[in-house]
C-alpha positions as CSV (number, residue, x, y, z in Angstrom):
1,X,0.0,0.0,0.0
2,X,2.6,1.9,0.9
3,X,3.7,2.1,-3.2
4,X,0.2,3.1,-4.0
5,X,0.3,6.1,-1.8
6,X,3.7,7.4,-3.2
7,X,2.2,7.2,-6.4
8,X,-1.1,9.2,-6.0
9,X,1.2,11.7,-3.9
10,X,3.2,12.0,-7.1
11,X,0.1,12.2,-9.3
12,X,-0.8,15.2,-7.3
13,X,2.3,16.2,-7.3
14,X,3.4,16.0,-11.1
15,X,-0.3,16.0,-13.2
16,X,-1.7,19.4,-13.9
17,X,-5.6,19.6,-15.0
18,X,-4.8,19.4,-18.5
19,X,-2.6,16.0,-18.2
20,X,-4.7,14.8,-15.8
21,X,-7.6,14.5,-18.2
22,X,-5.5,14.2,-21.1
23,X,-4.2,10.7,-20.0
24,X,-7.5,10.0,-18.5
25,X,-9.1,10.2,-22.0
26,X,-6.7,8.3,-23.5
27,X,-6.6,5.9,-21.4
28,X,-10.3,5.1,-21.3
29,X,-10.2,4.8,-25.2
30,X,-8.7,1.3,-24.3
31,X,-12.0,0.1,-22.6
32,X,-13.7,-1.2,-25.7
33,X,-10.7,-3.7,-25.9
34,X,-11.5,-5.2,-22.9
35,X,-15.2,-5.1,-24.1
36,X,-14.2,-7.0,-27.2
37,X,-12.4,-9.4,-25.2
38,X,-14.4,-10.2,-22.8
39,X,-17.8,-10.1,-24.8
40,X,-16.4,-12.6,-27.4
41,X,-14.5,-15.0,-24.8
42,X,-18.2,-15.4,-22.5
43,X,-21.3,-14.6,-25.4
44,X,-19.2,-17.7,-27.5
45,X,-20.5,-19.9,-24.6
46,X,-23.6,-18.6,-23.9
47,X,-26.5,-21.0,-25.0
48,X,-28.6,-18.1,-27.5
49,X,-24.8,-17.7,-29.5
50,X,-24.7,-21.0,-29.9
51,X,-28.0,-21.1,-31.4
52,X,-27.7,-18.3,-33.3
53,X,-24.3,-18.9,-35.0
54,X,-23.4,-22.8,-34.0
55,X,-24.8,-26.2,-35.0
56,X,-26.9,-28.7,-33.3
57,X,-25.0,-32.0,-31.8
58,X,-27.3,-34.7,-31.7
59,X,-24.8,-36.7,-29.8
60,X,-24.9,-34.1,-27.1
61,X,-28.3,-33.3,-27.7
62,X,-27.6,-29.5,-27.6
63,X,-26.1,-26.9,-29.5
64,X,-22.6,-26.3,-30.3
65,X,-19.7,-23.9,-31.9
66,X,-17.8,-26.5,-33.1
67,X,-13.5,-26.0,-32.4
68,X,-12.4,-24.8,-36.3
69,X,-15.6,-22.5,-36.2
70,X,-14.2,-21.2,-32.9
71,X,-10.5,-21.8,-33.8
72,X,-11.6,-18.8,-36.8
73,X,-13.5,-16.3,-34.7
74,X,-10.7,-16.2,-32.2
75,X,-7.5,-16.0,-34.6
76,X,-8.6,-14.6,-37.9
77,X,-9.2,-11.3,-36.1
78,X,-5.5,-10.8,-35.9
79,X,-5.5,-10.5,-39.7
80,X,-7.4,-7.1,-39.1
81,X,-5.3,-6.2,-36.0
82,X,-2.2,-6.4,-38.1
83,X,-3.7,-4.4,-40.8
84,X,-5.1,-2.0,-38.1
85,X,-1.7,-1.3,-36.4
86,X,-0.3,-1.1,-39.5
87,X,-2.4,1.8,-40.6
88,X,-3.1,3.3,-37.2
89,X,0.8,3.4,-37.0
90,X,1.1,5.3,-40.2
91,X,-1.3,7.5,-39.7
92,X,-0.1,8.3,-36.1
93,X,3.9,9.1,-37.4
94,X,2.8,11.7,-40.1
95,X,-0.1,13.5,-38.9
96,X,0.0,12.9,-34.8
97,X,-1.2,10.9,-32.4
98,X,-5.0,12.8,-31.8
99,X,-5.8,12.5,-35.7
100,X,-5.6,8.8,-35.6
101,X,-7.9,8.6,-32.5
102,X,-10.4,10.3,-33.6
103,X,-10.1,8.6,-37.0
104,X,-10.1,5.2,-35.1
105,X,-13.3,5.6,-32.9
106,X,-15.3,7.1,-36.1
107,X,-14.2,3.2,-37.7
108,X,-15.6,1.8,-34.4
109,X,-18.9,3.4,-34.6
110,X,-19.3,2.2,-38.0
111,X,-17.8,-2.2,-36.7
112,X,-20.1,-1.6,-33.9
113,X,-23.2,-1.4,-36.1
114,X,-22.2,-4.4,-37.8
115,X,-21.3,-6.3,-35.1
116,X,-24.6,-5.5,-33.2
117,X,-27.4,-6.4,-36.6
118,X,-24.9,-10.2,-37.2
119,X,-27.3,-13.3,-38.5
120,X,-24.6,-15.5,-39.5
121,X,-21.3,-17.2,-38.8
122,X,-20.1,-14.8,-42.2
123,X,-21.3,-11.7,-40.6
124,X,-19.9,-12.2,-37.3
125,X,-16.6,-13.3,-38.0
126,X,-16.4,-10.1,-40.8
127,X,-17.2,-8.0,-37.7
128,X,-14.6,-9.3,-35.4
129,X,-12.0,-8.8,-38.1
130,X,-12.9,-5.2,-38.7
131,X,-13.4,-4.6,-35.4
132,X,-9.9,-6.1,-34.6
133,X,-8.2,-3.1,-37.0
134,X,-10.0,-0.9,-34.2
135,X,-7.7,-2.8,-32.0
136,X,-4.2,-2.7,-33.7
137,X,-5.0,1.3,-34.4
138,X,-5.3,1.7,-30.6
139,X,-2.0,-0.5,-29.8
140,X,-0.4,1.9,-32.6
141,X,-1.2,4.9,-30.9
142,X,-2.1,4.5,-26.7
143,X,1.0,3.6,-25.0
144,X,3.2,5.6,-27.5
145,X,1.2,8.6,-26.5
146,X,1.1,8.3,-23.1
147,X,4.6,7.6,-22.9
148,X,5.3,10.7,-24.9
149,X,3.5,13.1,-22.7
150,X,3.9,12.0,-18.8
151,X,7.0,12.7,-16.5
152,X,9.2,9.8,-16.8
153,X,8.8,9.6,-12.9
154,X,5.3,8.5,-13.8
155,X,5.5,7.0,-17.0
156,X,5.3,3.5,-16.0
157,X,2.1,4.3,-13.9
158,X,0.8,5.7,-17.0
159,X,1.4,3.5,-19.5
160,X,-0.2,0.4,-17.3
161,X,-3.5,2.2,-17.3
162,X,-3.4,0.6,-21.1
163,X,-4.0,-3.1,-19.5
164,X,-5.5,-1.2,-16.4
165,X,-8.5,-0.2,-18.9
166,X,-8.3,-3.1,-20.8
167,X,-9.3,-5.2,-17.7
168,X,-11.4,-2.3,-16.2
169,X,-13.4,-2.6,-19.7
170,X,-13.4,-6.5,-19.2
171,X,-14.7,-6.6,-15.6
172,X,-17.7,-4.3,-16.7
173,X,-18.2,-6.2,-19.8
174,X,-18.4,-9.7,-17.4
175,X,-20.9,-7.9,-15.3
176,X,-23.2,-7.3,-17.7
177,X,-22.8,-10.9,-19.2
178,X,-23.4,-12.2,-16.0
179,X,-26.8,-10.2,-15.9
180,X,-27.5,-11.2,-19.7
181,X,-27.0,-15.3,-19.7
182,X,-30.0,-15.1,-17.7
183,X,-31.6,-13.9,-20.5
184,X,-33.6,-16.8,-22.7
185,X,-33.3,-14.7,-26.4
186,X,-30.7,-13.0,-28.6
187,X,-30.6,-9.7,-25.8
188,X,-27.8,-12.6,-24.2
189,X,-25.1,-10.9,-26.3
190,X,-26.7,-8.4,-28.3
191,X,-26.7,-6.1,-25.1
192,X,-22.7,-6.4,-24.7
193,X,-22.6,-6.1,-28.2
194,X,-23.9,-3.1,-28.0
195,X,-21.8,-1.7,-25.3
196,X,-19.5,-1.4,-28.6
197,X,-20.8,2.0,-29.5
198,X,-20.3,4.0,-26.5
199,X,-16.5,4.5,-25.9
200,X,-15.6,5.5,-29.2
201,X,-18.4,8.1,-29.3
202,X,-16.6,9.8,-26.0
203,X,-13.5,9.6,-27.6
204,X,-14.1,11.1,-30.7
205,X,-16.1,14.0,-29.5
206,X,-13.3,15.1,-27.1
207,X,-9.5,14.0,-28.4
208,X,-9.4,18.0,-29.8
209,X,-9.6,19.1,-26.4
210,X,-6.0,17.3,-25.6
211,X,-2.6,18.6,-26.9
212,X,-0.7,16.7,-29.4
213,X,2.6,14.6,-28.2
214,X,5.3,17.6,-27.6
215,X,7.5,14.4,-28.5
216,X,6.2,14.0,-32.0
217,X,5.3,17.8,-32.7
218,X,9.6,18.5,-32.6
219,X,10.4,15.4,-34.8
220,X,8.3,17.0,-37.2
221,X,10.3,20.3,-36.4
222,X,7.3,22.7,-35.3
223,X,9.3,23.8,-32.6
224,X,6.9,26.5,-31.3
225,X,4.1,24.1,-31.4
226,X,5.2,21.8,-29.3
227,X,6.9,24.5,-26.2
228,X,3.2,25.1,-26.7
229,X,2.0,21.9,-25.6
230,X,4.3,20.6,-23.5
231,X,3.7,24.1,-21.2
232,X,0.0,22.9,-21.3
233,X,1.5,19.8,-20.1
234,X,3.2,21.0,-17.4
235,X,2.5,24.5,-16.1
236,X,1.8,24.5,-13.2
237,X,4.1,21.6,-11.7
238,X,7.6,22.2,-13.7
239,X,9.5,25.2,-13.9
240,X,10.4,26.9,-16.9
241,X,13.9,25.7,-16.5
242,X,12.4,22.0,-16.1
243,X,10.5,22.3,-19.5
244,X,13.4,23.8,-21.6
245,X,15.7,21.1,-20.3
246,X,13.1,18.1,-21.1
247,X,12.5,19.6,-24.7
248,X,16.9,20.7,-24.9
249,X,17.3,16.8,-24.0
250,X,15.2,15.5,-27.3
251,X,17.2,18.4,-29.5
252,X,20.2,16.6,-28.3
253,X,19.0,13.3,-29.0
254,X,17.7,14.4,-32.7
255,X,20.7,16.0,-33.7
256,X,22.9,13.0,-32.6
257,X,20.8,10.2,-34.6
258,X,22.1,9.4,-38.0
259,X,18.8,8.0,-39.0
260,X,16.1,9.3,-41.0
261,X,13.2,7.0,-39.7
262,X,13.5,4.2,-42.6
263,X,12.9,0.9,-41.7
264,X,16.1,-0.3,-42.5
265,X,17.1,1.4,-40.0
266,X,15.5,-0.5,-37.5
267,X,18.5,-3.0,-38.5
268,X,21.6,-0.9,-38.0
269,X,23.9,-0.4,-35.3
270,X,22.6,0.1,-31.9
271,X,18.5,0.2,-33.3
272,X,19.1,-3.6,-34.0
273,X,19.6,-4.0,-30.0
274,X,17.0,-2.1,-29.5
275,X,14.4,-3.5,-32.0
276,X,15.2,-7.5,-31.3
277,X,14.4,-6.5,-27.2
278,X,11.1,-4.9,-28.0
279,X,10.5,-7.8,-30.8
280,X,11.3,-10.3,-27.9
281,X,9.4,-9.1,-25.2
282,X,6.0,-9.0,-27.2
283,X,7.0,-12.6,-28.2
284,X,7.2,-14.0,-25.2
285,X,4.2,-11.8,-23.9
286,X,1.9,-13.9,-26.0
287,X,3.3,-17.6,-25.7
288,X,3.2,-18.0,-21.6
289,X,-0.5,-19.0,-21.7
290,X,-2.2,-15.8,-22.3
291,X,-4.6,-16.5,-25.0
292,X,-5.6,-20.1,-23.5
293,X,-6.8,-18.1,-20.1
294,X,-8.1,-14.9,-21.6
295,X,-9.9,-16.0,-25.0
296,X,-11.0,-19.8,-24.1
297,X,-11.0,-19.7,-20.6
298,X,-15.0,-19.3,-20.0
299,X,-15.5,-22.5,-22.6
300,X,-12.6,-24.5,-20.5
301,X,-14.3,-23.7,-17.3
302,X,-17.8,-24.4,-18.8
303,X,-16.6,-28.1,-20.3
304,X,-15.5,-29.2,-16.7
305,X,-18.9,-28.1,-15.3
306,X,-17.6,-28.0,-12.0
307,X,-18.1,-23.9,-11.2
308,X,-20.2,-21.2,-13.2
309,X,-18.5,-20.1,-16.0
310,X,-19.9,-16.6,-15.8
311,X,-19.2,-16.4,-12.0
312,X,-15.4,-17.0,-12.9
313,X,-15.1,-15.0,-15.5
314,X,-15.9,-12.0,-13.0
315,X,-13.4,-13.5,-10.4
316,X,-10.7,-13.7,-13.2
317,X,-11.1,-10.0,-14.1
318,X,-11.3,-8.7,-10.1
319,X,-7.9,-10.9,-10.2
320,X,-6.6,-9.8,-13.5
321,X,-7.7,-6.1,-12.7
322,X,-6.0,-6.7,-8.9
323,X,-2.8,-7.6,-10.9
324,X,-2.7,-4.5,-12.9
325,X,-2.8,-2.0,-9.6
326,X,-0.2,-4.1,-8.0
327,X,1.9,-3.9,-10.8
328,X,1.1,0.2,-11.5
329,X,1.8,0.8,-8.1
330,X,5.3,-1.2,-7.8
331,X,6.6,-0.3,-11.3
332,X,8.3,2.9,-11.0
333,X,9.6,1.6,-7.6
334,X,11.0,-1.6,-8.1
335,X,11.2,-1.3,-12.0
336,X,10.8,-3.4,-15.1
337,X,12.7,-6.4,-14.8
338,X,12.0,-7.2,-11.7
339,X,8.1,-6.9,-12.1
340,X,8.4,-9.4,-15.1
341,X,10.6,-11.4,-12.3
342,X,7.5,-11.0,-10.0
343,X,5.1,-11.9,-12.1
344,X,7.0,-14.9,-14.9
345,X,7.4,-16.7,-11.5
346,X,3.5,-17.0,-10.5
347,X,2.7,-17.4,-14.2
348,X,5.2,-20.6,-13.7
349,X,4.1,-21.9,-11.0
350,X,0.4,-21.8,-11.6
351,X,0.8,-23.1,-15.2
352,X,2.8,-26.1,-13.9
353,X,0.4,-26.7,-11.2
354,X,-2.3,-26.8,-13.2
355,X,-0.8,-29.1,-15.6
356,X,0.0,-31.6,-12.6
357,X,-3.8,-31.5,-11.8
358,X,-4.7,-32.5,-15.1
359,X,-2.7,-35.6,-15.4
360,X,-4.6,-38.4,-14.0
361,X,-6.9,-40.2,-16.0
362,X,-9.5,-39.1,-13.3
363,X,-9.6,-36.1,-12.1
364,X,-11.8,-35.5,-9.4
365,X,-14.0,-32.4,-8.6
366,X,-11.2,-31.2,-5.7
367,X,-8.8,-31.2,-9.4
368,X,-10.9,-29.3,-11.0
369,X,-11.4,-26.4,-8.6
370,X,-7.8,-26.1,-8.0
371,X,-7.3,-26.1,-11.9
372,X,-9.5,-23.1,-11.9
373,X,-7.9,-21.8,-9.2
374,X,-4.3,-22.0,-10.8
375,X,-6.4,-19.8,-14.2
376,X,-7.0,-17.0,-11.5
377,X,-3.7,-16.9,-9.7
378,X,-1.9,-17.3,-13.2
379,X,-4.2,-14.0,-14.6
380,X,-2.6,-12.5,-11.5
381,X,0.8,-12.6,-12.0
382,X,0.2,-12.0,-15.8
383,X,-1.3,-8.9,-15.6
384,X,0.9,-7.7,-12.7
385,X,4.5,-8.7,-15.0
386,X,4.4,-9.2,-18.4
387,X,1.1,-7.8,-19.3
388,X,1.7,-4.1,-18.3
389,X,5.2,-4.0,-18.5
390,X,5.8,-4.9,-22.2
391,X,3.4,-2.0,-23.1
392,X,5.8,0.5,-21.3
393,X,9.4,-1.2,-22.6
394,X,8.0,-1.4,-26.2
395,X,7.1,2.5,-25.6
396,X,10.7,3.8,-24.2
397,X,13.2,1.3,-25.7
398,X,13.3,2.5,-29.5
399,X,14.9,5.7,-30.4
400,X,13.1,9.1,-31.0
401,X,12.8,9.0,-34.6
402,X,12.2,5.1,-35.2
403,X,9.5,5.1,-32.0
404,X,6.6,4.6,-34.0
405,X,7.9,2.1,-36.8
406,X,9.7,-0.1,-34.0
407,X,6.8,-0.4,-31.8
408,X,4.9,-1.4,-34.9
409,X,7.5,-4.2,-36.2
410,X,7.4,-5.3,-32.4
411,X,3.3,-5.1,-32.2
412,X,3.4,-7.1,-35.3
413,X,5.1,-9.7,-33.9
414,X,2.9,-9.5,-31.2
415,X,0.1,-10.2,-33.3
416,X,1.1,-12.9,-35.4
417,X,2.4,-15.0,-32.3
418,X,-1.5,-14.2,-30.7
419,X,-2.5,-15.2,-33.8
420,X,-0.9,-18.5,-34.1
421,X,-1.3,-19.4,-30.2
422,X,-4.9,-18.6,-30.5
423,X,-5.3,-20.8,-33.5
424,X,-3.5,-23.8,-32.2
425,X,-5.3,-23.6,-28.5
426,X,-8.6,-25.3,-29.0
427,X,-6.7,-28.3,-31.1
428,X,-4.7,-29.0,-28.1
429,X,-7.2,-28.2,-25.6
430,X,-10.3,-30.7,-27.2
431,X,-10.9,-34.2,-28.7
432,X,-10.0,-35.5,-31.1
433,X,-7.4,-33.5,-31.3
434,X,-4.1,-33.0,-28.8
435,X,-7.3,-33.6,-26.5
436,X,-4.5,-31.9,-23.6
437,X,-7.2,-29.8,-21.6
438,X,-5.0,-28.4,-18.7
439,X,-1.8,-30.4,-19.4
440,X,-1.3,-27.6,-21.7
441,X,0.2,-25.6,-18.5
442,X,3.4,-28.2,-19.1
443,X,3.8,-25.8,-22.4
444,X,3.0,-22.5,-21.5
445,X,4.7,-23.2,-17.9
446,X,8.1,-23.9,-19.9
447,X,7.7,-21.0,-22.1
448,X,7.2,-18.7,-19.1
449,X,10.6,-20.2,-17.9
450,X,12.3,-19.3,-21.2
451,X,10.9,-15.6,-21.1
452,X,12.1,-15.2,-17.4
453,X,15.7,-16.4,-18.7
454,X,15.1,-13.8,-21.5
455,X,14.3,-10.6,-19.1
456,X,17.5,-11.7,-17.1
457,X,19.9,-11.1,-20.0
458,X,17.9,-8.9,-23.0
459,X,16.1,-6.6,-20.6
460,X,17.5,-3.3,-19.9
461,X,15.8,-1.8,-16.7
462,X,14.6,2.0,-17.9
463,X,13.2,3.6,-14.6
464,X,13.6,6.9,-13.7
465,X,14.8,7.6,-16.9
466,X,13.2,10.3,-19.4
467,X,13.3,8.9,-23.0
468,X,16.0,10.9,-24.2
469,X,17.9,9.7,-21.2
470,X,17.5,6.1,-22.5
471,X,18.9,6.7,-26.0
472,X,22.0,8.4,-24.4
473,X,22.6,5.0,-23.0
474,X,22.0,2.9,-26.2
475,X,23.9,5.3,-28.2
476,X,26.8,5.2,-26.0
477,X,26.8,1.2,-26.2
478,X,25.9,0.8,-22.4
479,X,25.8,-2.9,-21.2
480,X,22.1,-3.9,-20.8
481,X,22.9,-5.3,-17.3
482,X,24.4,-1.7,-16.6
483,X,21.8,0.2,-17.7
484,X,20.9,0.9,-13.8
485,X,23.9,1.7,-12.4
486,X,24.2,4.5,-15.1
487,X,23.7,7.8,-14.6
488,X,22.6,9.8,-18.0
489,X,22.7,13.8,-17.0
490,X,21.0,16.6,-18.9
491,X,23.3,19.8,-19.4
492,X,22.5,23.2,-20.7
493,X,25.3,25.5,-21.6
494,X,23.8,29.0,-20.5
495,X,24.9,30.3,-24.1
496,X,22.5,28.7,-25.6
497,X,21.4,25.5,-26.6
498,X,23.1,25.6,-30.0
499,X,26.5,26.1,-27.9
500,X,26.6,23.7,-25.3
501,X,23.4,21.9,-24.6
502,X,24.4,17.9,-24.1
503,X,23.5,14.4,-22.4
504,X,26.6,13.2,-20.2
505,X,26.8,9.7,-19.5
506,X,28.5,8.4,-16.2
507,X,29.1,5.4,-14.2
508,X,27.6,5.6,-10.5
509,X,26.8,3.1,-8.1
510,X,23.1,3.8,-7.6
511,X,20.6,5.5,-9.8
């Protein structure tokens, strides 16, 4: 608790009005992917979907979504998340981050409408694709953004309300599915559905009112434009000393970079560290078991009919969402690393535990409670280490002028890796297929070992440090594993910045 304090004293402390609501609105833009989440993982077991869009099993005697229908509606979305951060990406390097929001939530108003009047299996899997390029625009553009216009003492807070709201978004949307599976018609997941429309209509009426990323307005070289905004930013909290220092320490930065933002040179010299880290952590973000506990979890729980499906899927977002404040509030304290530390080793544990549970040929009721058990304590330490975290490395690891195209190449990768885990799940989950049900914890458990090994050696740990701070230490060829015990110091010659304005880097023994 005592972490949680600090931070809301430096909240008060650092946020004026304008940044307050500023990286409130952005923030809750990310709802509506924990709506899509959520609403697809429960309404895909609820008994009017499976009506409406699945087949009747006369073996059963009820009606079914058989696994390569659902294998599709869960992995061929990440063909329109691709294209989505792909253009949302784009769009957000040449004309700024608030044009491509409010281009993004018009596009949502208009998959919302078509998600909401679906018939058929056609018409519902075309929505989730579109709707997924909604996604990918938002990955392109939220953390990125936030990152770009917080203090770096809170930046890590910040960037973790992006998973914060994502589970926020899902914990509402469980609520209400809870309420609506009592329902005995279509209303069972039309009503989420519909939730759809609501977020992207708030955004899109108010993203004007927030200043553009000070960050992105210099790279483009409107110099007065963005002193402009970052005074918005921080009057009030900062000096002016304070704000021409942070702005000096990006001139710096700029001048010193060779490259011109091609994406070769995301494959040169020191940006070649720097893009295989961000590459690797959204790898390994997506094969520890994420997409087996978020996006089939509710149908897992509902085959073993031990516990209500809908019931857990509330408990697994108060846990999820419990994750993320542990993790916002112990991030800028302990750091990156040793969050992912925190959290790869409950993700391990659970995942192996759960996989041990599963092995006999009988498993007993007492199995199968703890099995859902180990899904709720393994959304915890996800969502309080890898989850959050990878979001705010992918953020401040590239350089200034390759931000945007290296957290796209590392979202890609992202994507396609979510893609194929989500394809391959159900085949190893059901008969008569890998038929592994929770024994697939002896994979993800062993992948979550391998990432852990990864964040050891590739991770640099970037707290307390402002961007421009963090590219002195890559330009300077700083040993990952040293990156903490280096001190990166802002000067400013009183000539003038064109005279004597630099970045020292030194050696210290604490940062």
């Amino acid at each position: 608790m005592g972490g949680l304090k600090e931070k809301i004293r430096d909240v008060k402390r650092l946020f004026n009005k304008t940044l307050a609501l500023s990286v409130g609105l952005i923030a809750v833009s990310q709802f509506n992917f924990g709506f899509d989440q959520t609403a697809y993982s429960t309404t895909q077991a609820m008994d009017s979907f499976e009506q409406q869009f699945g087949e009747y099993n006369e073996k059963k005697g009820t009606w079914v979504i058989d696994a390569n229908f659902l294998a599709l509606l869960n992995s061929l979305p990440y063909i329109g998340f691709v294209i989505g951060l792909l253009i949302g990406s784009e769009i957000s390097s040449r004309y700024g981050r608030r044009m491509i929001m409010f281009v993004m939530s018009i596009y949502a108003l208009c998959t919302a409408a078509i998600t909401f009047s679906s018939r058929s299996r056609a018409q519902i899997l075309s929505a989730r694709i579109l709707n997924y390029a909604y996604v990918g625009m938002e990955l392109a553009v939220v953390p990125v953004f936030q990152s770009e216009i917080v203090p770096k003492q809170v930046r890590g807070l910040v960037v973790e309300t992006y998973q914060l709201m994502l589970f926020f978004g899902g914990l509402i949307m469980s609520l209400i599915c809870f309420g609506t599976s009592k329902l005995e018609d279509n209303r069972q997941w039309q009503i989420p559905f519909g939730l759809f429309f609501v977020i992207p209509t708030i955004v899109a009426a108010c993203i004007w009112f927030v200043p553009e990323s000070p960050r992105w307005l210099l790279t483009k070289g409107r110099e007065e434009d963005a002193v402009k905004a970052l005074r918005r930013l921080r009057a009030g909290c900062f000096t002016e000393e304070e704000m021409d220092a942070e702005l000096d320490a990006l001139r710096v930065i700029l001048a010193e970079e060779v490259e011109q933002g091609s994406y070769m040179d995301l494959w040169k010299g020191t940006n070649l560290k720097r893009t295989m880290i961000a590459c690797g952590v959204n790898f390994f973000l997506q094969v520890t078991g994420n997409t087996f506990a978020n996006k089939y979890g509710t149908v897992y729980i509902k085959s073993l009919k031990s516990v209500d499906p809908y019931v857990m899927t509330v408990v697994n977002q108060l846990v999820s969402l419990l994750g993320v404040v542990v993790s916002m509030s112990l991030v800028d304290r302990w750091g990156r690393r040793q969050m992912l530390f925190f959290g790869g080793a409950i993700q391990i544990v659970a995942l192996y535990t759960m996989a041990g549970l599963g092995t006999p040929k009988t498993v007993t009721p007492g199995m199968q409670q703890g099995i859902i058990a180990m899904l709720s304590i393994f959304g915890f330490g996800f969502c309080s280490g890898w989850a959050p975290v990878s979001h705010i490395l992918t953020a401040e690891i590239p350089s200034s002028r390759l931000r945007d195209m290296t957290y796209r190449t590392a979202s890609a990768v992202n994507i396609i890796v979510q893609f194929a885990t989500t394809f391959a799940t159900p085949y190893l989950l059901d008969a008569p297929y890998a038929a592994l049900g929770s024994k697939v914890g002896f994979i993800f458990g062993s992948a979550a070992v391998l990432a852990t090994v990864f964040a050891y050696f590739c991770v640099p740990e970037c707290k307390d440090r402002t961007l421009e701070e963090i590219d002195r230490l890559f330009l300077d060829n700083v040993p990952i594993r040293k990156f903490k015990t280096t001190a990166a110091i802002v000067t400013r010659d009183d000539d003038g910045m064109e005279k004597g304005a630099k970045i020292e880097v030194t050696e210290s023994e604490q940062v």
